[in-house]
C-alpha positions as CSV (number, residue, x, y, z in Angstrom):
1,X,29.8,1.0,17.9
2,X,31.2,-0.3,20.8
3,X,31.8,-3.6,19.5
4,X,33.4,-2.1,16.8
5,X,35.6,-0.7,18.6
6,X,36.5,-3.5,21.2
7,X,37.2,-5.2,17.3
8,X,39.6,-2.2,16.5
9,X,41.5,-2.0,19.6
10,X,41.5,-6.4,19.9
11,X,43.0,-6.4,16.2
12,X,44.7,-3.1,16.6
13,X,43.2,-1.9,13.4
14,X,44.1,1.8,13.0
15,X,41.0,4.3,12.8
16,X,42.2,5.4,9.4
17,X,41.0,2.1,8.2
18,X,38.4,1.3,7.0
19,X,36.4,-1.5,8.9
20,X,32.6,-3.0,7.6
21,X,30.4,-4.7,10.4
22,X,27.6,-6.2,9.2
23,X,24.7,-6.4,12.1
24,X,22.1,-9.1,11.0
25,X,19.1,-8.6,10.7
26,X,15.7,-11.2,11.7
27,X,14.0,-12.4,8.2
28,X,11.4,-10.1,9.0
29,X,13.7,-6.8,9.1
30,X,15.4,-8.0,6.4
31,X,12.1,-8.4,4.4
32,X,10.8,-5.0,5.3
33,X,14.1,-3.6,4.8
34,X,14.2,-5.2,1.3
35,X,10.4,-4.3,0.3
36,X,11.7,-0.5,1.9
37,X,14.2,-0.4,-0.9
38,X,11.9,-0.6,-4.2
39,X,11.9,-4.5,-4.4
40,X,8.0,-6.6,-4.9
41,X,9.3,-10.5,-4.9
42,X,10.9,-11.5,-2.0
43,X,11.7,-15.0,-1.0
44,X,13.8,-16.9,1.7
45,X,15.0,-19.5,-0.1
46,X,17.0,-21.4,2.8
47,X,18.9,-20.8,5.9
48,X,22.1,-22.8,6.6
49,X,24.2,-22.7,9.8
50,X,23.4,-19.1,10.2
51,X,23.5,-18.2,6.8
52,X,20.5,-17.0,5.2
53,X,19.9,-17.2,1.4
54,X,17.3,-14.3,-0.1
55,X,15.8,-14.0,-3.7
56,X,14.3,-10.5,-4.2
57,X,13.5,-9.1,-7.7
58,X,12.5,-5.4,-8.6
């Protein structure tokens, strides 16, 4: 929260808007995470300058 904030008040973004941070998560959080929410096939497909591509099917 606090880094959302520093964002807010940096930006001046009003606190009436709406603002989406996305905290990443480690392939293994994101698996469990994933596997958590009802889906069996999960596969890292590749990762690319910090970008990580995911297949998962229900």
């Amino acid at each position: 929260m606090e880094l959302c904030d520093s964002l807010r008040e940096r930006e001046h973004i009003p606190e009436d808007v709406f603002v989406h941070f996305d905290t990443p998560l480690t392939w293994e959080h994101e698996r469990e995470a994933l596997c958590g929410a009802g889906f069996s096939e999960v596969e890292l497909i590749d990762s690319i300058d910090g970008v990580t591509f995911i297949r998962a099917a229900k």
